[in-house]
C-alpha positions as CSV (number, residue, x, y, z in Angstrom):
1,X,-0.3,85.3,-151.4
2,X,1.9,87.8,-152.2
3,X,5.3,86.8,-153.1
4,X,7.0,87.1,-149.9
5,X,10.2,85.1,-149.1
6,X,9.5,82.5,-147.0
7,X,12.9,83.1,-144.6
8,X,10.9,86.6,-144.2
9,X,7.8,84.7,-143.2
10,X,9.6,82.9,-140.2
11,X,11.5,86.1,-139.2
12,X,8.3,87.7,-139.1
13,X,6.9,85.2,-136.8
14,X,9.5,84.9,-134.6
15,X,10.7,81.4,-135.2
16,X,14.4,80.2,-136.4
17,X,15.0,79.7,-140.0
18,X,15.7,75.9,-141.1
19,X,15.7,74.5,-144.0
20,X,13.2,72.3,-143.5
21,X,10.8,74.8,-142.2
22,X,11.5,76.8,-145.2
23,X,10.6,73.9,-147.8
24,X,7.5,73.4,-146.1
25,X,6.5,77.2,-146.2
26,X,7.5,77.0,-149.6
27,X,5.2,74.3,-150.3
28,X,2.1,75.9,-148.7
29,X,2.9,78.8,-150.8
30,X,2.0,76.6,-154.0
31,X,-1.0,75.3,-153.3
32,X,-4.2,77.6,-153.9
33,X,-6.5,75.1,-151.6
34,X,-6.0,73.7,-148.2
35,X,-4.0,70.4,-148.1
36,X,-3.1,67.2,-145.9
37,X,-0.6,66.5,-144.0
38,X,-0.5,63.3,-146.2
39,X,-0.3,65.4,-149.5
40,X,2.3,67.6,-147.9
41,X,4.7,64.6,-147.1
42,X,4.3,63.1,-150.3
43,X,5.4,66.8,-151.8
44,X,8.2,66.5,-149.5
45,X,8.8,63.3,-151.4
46,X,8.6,64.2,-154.9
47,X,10.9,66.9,-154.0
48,X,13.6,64.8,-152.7
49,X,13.5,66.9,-149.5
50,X,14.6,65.0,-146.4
51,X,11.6,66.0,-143.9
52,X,10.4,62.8,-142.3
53,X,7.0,62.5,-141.2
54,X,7.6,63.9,-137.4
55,X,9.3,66.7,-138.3
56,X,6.8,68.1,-140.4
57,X,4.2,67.6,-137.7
58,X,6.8,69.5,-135.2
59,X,7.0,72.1,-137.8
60,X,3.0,72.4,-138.1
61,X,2.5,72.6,-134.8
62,X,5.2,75.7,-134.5
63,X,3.7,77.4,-137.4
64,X,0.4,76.7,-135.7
65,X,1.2,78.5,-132.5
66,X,2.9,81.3,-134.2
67,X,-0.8,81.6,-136.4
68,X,1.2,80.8,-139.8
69,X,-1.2,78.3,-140.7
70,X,-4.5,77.8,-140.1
71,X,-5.7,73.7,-139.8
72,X,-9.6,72.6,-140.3
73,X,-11.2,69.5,-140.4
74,X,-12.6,68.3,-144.0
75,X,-15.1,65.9,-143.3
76,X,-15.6,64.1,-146.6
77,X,-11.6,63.0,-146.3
78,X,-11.6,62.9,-142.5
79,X,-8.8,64.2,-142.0
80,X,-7.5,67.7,-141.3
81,X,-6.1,70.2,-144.2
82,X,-4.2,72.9,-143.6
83,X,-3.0,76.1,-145.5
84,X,-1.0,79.4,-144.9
85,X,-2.7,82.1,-143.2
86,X,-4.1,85.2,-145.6
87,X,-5.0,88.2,-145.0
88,X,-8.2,87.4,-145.4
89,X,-10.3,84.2,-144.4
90,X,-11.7,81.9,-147.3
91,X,-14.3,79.4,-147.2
92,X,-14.7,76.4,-149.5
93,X,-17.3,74.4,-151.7
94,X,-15.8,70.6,-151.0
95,X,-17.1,68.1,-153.7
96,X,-18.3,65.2,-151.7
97,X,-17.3,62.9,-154.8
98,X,-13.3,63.6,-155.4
99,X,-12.8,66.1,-152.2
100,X,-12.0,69.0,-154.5
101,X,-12.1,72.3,-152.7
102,X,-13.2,75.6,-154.4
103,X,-13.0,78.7,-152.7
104,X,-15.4,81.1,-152.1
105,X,-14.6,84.4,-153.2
106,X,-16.6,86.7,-150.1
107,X,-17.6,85.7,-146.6
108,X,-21.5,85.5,-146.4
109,X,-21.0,85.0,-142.6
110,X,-20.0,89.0,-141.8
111,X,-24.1,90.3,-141.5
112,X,-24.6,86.9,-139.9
113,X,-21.5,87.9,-137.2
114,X,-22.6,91.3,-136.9
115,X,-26.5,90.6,-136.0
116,X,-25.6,88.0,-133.7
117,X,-22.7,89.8,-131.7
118,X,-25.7,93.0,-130.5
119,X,-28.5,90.2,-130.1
120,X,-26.7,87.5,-128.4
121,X,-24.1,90.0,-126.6
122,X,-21.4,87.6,-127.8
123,X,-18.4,88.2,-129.3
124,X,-17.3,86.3,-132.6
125,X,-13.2,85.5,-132.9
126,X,-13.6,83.3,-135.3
127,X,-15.6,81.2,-137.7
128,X,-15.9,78.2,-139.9
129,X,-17.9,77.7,-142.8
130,X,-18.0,74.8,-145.5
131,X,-20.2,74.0,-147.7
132,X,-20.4,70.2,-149.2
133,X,-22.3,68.8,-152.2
134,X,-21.0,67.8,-155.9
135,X,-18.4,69.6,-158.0
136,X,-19.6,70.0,-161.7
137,X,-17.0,67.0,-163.2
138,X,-18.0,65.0,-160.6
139,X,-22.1,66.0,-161.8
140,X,-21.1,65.2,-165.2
141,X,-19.1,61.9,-164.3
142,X,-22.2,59.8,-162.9
């Protein structure tokens, strides 16, 4: 993401600016995959940053509803990830093995969209695509 300040961020989506809502954006903005909420408090933690568990989900679910974040389900942790918004959609190869996610770098899902928005007369707002099997460390590893 392009390095935009994250009191900028907030402004731009119309919420207050807080500390704590700051240190979180500024969090998400490190990470180059999707993470837990589990991961993000024990950032909080290794940061010395005094965000308890509650407030971080209060602060999720405003970025949420002001579409700063987007949240998906990753089914070999079972538990939801979540990461800032782009520009652009990714997808993910997850490793079944150690959970690793590895983006992928187009969308194969646009000619899919497009063929079935004229056939089906249906129109796609959004889309979900992952893709699970076994990263190459974790091939090598067994």
């Amino acid at each position: 993401m392009k390095s935009i300040s994250s009191r900028t961020l907030l402004e731009k989506a119309g919420l207050k600016y807080s500390r704590q809502r700051e240190a979180l954006l500024d969090i998400l903005k490190d990470q180059s995959t999707p993470i837990t909420i589990e991961q993000l408090d024990d950032i909080t933690k290794q940061r010395k940053l005094s965000v308890n568990l509650s407030t971080i989900y209060r602060i999720l679910d405003a970025f949420l509803k002001h579409e700063m974040i987007e949240k998906t389900f990753n089914v070999p942790s079972q538990s939801y990830v979540i990461e800032l918004k782009h520009s652009h959609h990714r997808h993910f190869l997850i490793c079944l093995d150690c959970q690793k996610m590895i983006p992928i770098n187009h969308c194969p899902m646009h000619d899919i969209i497009d063929q079935i928005e004229k056939e089906q007369d249906f129109h796609v707002s959004a889309h979900q695509l992952e893709i699970y099997g076994y990263c190459s460390d974790c091939i090598r590893n067994h």
